[in-house]
Backbone bond lengths (Angstrom), bond angles and torsions (degrees), N, CA, C in turn:
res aa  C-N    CA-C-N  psi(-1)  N-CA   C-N-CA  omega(-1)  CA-C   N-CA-C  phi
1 X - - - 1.461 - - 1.522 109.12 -
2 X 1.219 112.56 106.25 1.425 115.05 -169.44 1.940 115.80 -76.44
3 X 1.439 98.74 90.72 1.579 97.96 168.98 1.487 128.25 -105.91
4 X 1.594 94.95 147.23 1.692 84.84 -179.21 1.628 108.36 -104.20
5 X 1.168 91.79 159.87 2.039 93.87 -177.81 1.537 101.40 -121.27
6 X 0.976 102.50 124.38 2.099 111.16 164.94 1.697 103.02 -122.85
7 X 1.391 116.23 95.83 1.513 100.89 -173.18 1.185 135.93 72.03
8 X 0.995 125.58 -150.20 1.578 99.90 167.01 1.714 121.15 -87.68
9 X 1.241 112.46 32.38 1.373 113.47 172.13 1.313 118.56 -92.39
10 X 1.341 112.28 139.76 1.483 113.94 171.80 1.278 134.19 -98.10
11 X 1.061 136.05 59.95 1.998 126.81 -158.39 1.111 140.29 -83.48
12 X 1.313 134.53 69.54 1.279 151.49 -178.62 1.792 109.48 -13.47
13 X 0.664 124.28 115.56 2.153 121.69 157.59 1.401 110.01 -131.39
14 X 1.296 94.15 158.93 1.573 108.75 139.07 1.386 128.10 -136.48
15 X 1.351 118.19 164.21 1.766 120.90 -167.91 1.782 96.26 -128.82
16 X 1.371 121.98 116.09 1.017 135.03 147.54 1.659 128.26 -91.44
17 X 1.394 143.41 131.98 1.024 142.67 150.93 1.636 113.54 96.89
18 X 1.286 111.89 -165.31 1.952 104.31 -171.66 1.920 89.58 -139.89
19 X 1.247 110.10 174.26 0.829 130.86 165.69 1.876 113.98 124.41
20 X 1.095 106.45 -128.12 1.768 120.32 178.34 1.574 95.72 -95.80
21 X 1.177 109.05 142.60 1.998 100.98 -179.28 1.263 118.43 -86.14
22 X 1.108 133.16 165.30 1.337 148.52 162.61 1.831 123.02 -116.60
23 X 0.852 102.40 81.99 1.697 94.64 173.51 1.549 122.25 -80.37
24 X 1.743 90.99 127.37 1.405 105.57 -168.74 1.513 117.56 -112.35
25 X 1.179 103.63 128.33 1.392 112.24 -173.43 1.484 121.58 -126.13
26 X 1.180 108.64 118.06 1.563 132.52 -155.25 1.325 114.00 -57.50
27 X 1.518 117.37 148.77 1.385 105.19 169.25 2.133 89.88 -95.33
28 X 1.913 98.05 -171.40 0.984 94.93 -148.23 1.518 135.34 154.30
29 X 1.885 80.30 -37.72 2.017 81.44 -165.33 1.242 135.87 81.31
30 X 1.376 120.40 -139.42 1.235 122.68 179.37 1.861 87.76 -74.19
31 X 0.846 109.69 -25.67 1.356 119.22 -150.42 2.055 113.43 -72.61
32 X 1.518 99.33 -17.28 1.123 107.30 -161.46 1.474 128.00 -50.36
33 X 1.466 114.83 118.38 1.320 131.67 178.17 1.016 146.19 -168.22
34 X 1.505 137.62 137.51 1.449 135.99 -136.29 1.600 119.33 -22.10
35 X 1.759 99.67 -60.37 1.411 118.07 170.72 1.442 111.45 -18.05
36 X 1.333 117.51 -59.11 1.510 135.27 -160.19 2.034 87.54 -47.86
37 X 1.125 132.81 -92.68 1.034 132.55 167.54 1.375 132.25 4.59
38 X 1.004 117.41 -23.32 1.492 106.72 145.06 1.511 142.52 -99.31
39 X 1.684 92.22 -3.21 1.936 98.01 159.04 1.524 120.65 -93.82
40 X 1.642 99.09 28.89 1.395 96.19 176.82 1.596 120.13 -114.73
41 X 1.144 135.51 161.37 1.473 134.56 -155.56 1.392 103.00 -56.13
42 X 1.395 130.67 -52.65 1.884 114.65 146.60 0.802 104.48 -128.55
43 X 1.561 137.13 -165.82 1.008 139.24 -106.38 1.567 90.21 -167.40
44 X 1.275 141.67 75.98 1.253 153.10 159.18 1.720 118.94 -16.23
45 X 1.745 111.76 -43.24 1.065 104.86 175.24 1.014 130.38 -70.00
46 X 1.595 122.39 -44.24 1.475 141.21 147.65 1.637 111.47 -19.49
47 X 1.966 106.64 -68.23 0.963 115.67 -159.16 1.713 107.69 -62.25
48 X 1.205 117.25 -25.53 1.649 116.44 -140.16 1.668 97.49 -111.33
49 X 2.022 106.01 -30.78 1.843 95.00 -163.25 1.333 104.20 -81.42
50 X 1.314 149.98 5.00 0.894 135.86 143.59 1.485 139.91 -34.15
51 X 1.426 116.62 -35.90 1.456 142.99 163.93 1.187 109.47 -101.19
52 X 1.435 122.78 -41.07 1.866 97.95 -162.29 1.370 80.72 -121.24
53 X 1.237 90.27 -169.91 1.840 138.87 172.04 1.662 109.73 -101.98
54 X 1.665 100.93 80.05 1.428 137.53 178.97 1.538 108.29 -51.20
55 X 1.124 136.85 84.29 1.572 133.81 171.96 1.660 115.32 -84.61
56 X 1.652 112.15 86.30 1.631 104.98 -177.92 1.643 119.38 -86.17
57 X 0.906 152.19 178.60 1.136 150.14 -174.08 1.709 148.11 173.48
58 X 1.492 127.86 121.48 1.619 103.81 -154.52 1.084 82.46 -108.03
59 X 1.381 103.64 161.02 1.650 127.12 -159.12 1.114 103.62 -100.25
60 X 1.455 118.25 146.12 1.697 114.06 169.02 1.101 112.74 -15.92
61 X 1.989 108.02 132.78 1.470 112.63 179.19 1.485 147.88 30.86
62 X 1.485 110.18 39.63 0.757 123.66 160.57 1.950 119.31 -142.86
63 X 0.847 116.64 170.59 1.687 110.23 -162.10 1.751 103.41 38.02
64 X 0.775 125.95 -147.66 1.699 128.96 -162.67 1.607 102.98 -99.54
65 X 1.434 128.76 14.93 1.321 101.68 159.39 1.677 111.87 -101.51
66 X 1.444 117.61 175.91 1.801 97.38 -158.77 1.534 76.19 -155.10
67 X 1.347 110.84 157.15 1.208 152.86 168.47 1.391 131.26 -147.92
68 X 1.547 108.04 170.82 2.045 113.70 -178.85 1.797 85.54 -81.13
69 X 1.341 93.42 163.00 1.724 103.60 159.19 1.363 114.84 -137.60
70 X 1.506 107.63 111.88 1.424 124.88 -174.78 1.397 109.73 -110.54
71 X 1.113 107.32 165.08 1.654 132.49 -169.58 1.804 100.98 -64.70
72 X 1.308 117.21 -25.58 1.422 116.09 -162.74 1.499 99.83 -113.35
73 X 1.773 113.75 29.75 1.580 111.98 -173.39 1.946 81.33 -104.41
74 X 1.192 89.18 132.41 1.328 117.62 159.21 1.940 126.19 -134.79
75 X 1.320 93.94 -150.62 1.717 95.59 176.95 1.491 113.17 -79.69
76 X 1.437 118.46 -32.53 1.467 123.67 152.93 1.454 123.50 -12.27
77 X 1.449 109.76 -88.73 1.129 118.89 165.88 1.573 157.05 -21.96
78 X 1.561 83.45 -29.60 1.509 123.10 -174.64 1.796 88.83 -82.91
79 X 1.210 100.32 -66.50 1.783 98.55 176.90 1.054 124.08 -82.56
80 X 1.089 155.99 8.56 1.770 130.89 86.22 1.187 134.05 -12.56
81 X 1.144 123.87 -51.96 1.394 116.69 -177.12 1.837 101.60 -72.29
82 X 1.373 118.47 -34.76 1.618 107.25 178.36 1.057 116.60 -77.49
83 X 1.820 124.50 -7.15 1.346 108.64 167.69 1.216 127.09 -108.29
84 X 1.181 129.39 8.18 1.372 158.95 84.89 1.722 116.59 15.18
85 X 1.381 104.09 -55.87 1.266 108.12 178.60 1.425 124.28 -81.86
86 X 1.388 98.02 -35.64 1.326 108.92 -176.56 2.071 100.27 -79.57
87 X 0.974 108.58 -41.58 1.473 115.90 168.81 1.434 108.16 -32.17
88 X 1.387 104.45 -72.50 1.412 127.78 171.91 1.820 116.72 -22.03
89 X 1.572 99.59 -58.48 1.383 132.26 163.32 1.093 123.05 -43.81
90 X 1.164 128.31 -24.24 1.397 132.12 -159.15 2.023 100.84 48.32
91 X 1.443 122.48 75.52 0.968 108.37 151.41 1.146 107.95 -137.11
92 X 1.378 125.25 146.08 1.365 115.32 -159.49 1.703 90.63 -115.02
93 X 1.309 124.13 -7.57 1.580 121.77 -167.26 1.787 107.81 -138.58
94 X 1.180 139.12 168.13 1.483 112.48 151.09 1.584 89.58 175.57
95 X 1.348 121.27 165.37 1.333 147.84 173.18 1.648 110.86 -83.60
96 X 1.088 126.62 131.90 1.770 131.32 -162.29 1.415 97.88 -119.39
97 X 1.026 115.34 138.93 1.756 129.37 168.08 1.592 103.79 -147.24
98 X 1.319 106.73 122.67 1.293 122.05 172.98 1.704 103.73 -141.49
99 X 1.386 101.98 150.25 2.110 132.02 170.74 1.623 98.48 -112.61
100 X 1.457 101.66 117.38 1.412 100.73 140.30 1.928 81.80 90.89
101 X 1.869 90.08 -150.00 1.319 93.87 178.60 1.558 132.38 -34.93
102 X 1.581 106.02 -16.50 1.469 115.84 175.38 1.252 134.66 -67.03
103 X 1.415 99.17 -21.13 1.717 108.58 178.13 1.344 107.65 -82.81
104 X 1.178 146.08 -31.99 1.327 145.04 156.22 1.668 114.69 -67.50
105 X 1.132 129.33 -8.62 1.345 133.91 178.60 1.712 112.46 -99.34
106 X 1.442 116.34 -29.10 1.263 144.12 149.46 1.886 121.65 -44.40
107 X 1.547 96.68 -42.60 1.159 102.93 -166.24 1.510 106.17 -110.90
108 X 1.245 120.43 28.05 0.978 144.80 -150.42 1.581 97.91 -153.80
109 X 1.045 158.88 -16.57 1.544 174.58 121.75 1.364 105.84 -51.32
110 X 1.524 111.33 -50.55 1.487 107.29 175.09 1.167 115.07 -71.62
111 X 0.860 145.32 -33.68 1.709 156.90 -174.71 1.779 104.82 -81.92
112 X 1.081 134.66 -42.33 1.145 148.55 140.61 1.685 117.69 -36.09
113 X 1.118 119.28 -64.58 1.384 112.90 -175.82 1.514 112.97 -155.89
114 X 1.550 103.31 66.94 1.727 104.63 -165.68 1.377 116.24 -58.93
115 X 1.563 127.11 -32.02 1.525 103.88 -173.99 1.712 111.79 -82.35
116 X 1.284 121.15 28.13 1.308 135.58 155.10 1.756 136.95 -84.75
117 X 1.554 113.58 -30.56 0.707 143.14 128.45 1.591 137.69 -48.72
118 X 1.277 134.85 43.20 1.452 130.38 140.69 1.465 122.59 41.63
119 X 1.722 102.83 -112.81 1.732 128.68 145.28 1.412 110.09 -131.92
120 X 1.381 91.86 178.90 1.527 108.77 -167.61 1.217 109.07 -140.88
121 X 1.930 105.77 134.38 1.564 97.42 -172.56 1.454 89.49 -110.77
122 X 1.263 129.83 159.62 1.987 126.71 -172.83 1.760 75.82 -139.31
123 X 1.125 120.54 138.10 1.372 148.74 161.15 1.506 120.37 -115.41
124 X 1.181 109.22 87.97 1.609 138.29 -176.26 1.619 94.68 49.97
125 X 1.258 114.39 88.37 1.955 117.48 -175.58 1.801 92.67 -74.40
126 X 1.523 101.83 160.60 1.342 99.18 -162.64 2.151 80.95 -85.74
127 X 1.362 95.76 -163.56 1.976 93.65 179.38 1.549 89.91 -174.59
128 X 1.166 131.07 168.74 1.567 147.42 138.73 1.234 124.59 -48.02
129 X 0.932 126.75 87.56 1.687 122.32 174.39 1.577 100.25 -141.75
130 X 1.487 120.55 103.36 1.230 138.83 -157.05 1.469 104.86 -15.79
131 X 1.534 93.90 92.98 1.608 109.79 -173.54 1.644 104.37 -154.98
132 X 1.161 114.88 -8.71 1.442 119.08 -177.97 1.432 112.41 -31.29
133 X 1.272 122.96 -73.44 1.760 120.29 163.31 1.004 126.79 -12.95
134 X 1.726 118.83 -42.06 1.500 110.32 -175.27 1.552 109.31 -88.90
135 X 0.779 120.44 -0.50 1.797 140.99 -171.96 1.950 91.17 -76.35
136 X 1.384 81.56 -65.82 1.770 85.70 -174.78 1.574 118.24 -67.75
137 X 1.449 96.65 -26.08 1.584 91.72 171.08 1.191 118.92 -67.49
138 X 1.064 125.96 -47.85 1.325 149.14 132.66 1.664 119.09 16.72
139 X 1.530 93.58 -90.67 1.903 109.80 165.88 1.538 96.20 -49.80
140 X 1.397 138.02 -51.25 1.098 111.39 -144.11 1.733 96.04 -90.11
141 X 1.338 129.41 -48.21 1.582 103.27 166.04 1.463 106.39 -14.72
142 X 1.401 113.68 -91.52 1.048 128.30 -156.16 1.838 117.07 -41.33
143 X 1.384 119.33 -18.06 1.053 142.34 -170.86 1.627 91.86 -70.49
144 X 1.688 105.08 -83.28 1.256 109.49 -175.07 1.074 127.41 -45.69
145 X 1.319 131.03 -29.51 1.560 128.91 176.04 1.641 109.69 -47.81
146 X 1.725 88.05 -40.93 1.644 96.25 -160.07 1.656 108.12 -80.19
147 X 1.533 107.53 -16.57 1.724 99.83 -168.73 1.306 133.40 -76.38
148 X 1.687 94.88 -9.52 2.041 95.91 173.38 1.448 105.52 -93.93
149 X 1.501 115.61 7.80 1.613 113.42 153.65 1.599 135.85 -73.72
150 X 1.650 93.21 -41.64 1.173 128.05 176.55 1.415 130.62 -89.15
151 X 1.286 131.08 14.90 1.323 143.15 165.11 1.492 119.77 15.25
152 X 1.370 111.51 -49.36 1.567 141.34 -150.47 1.710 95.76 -95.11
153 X 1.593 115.18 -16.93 1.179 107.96 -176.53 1.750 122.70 -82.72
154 X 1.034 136.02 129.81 1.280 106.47 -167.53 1.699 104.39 -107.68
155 X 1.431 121.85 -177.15 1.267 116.86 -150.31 1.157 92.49 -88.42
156 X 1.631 152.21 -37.01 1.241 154.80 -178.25 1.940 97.74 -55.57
157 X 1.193 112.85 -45.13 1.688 104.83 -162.32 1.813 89.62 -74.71
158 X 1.178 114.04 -33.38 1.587 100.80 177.54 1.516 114.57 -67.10
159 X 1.303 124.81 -30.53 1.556 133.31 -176.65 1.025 98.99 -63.62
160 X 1.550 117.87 -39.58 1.694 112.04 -153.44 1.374 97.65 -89.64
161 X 1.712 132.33 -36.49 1.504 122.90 177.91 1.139 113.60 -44.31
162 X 2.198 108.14 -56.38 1.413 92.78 -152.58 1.767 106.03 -86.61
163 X 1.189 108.57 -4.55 1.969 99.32 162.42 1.282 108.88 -69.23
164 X 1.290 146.16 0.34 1.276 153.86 -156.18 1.940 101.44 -118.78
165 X 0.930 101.90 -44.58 1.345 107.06 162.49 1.185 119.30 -75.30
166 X 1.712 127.26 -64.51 1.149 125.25 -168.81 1.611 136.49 -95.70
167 X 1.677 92.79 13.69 1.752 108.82 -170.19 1.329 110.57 -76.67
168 X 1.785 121.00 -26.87 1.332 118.90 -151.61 1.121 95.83 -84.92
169 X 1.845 113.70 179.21 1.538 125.35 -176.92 2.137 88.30 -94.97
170 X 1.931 78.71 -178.78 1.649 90.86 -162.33 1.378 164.29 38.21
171 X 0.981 111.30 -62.86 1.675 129.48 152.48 1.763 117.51 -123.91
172 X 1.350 106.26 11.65 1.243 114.58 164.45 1.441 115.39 80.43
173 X 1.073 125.75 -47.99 1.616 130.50 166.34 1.814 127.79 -120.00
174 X 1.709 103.72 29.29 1.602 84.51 178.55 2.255 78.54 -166.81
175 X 1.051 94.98 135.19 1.388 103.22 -166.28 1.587 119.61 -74.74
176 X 1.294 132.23 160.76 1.412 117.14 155.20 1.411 151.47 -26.77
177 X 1.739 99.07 -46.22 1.066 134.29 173.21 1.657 102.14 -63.17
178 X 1.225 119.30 -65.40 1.418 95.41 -164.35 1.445 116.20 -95.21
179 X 1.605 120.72 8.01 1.449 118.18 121.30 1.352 126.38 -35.42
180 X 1.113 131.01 -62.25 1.047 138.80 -160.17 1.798 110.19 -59.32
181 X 1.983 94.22 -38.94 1.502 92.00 -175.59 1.430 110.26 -117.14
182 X 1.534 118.72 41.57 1.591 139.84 178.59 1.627 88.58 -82.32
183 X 1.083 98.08 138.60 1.721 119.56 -175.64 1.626 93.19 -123.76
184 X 0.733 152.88 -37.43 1.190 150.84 178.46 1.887 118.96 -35.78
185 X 0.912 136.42 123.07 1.585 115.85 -171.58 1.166 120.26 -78.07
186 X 1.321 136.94 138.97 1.434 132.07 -168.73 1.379 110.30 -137.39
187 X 1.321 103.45 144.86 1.842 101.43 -172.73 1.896 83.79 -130.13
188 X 1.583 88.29 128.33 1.413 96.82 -169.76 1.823 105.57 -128.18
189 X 1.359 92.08 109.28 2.150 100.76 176.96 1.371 81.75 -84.67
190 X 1.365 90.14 155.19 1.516 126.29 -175.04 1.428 113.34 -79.65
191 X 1.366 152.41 150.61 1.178 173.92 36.49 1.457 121.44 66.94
192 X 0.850 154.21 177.95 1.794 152.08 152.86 1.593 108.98 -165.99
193 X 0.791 111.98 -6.83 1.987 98.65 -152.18 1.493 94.35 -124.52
194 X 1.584 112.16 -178.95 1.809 120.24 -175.85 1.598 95.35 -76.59
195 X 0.919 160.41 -17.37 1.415 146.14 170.09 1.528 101.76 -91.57
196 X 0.835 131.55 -63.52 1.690 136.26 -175.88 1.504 110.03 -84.84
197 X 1.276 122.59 90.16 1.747 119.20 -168.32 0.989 94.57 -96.88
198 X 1.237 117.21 142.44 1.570 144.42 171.22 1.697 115.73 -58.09
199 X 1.140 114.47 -12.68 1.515 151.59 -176.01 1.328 98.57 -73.34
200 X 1.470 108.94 -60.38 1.733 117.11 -154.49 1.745 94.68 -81.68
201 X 1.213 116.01 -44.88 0.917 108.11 -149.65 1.630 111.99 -68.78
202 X 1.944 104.74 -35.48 1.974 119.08 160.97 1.333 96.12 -42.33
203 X 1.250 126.24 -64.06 1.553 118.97 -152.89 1.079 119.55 -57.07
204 X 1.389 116.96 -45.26 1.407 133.30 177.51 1.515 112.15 -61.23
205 X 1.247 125.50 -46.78 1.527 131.07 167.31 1.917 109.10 -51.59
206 X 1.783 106.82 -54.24 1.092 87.37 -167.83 1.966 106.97 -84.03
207 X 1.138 116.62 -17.36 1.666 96.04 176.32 1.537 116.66 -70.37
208 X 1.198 124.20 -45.85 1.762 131.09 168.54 1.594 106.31 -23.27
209 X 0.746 104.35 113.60 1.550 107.01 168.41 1.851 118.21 -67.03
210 X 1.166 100.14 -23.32 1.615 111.96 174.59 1.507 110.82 -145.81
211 X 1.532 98.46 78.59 1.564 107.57 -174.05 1.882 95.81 -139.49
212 X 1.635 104.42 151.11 1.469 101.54 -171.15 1.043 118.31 -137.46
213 X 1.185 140.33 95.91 1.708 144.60 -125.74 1.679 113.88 -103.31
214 X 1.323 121.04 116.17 1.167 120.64 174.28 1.543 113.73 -119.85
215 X 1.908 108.27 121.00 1.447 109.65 -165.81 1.723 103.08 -88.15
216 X 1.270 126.11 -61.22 1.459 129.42 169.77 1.501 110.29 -63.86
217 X 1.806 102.17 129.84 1.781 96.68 175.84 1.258 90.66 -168.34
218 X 1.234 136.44 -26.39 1.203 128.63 -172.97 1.746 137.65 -87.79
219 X 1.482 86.34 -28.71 1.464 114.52 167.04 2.056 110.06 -56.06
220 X 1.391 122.54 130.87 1.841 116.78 -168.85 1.793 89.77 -51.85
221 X 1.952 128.75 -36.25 1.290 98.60 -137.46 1.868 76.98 -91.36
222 X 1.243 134.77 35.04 1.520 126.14 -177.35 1.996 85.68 -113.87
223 X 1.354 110.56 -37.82 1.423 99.00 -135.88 1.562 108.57 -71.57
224 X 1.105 110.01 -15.38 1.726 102.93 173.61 1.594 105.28 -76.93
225 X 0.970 119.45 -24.58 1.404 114.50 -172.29 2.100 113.77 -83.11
226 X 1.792 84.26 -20.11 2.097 95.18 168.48 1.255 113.28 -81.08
227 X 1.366 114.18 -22.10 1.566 116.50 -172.76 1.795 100.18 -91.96
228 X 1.108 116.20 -26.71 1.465 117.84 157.76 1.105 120.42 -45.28
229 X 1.231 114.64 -63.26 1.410 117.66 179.25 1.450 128.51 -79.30
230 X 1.327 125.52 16.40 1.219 154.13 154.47 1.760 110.82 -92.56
231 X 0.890 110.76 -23.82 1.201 93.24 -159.90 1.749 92.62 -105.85
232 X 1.798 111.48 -30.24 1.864 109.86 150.02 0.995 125.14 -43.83
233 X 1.510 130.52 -38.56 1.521 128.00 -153.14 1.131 77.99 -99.20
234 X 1.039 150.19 -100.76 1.411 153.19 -128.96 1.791 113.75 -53.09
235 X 1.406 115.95 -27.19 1.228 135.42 169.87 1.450 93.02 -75.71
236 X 1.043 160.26 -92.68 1.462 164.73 -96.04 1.806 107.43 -107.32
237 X 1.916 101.53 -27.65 1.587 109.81 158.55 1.824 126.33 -115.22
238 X 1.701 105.18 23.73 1.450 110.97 163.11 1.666 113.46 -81.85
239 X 1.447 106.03 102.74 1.230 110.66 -173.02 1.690 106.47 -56.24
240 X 1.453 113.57 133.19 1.260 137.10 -171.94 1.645 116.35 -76.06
């Protein structure tokens, strides 16, 4: 089971296939991890290691990679640890695909260290659209699973993470504005549900200056035609 350690962090991956990489980042939630990927309309790893160099991966504390949880863990952290990984990797460049919590974790890497980032595919990114509650309901499932592990954690450092995660507007950790002036290319499927709003996902298409919006993808008679268009964009921005 291939883990990486930075400190006391633990980070679970896996690497399928050769080529230019793709780092994939799970939907999920707090929860996000490789596993997740196969309850999704396809299956990216399947679809993608054939051509590239497949980077899968579970995110702090959840699926088998593990970490401390402190008062000063936010969305930060999260992107550190993926560039970290990819560091780890020896990749100095790569193409991003994330579901769900990934499109904000994506955009959050890009904003962090854009000429590392390639393009970016976001698969229904979660957003704000008077849904905040379920966000926290959300962290806090995910909380309790984790607290008869964590003894040492106290209930204030958990309050303060997940308001730290879930207080901000839009995609929660990366603003309009520098949506608006993300140069990076982004191919953005659409959203429907209270975590993934159909809201976030227009907005995000129309502020990007180089963003390319697909509303049907999930439905079997859409999905060969979404994996098409994944498999264009990503060809058309694998630097040559």
């Amino acid at each position: 089971m291939p883990i990486f350690q930075r400190d006391d962090i633990h980070l679970y991956y896996e690497e399928y296939g050769t080529g230019f990489p793709v780092l994939l980042i799970a939907p999920g939630g707090m929860r996000s991890a490789v596993s997740f990927w196969e309850r999704t309309p396809w299956n990216p790893i399947t679809h993608l290691s054939p051509h590239y160099r497949v980077i899968a991966m579970d995110q702090r504390n959840a699926g088998s990679s593990v970490a401390p949880v402190r008062a000063t863990d936010s969305w930060h952290v999260y992107t550190a640890d993926q560039l970290a990984l990819l560091d780890h990797l020896g990749v100095q460049q790569c193409h991003a695909a994330g579901m769900c919590i990934g499109g904000p974790y994506i955009m959050g890497l890009i904003q962090a260290a854009p000429q590392r980032i390639a393009s970016a595919v976001l698969l229904q990114p979660i957003g704000l659209d008077n849904n905040r509650e379920a966000f926290f309901e959300m962290f806090d499932s995910w909380a309790q699973e984790l607290k008869p592990q964590r003894p040492e954690v106290s209930p204030e450092t958990w309050e303060v993470f997940k308001t730290s995660m879930y207080s901000g507007d839009f995609l929660f950790n990366v603003s309009r504005q520098f949506v608006a002036h993300c140069q990076t290319p982004l191919l953005v499927f659409m959203g429907n549900d209270l975590y993934h709003p159909a809201s976030t996902s227009r907005e995000i298409a129309e502020l990007a200056p180089h963003a390319t919006f697909i509303e049907r993808w999930k439905e079997p008679e859409y999905q060969a035609a979404g994996k098409e268009a994944v498999e264009k964009f990503l060809l058309a921005h694998t630097p040559r």
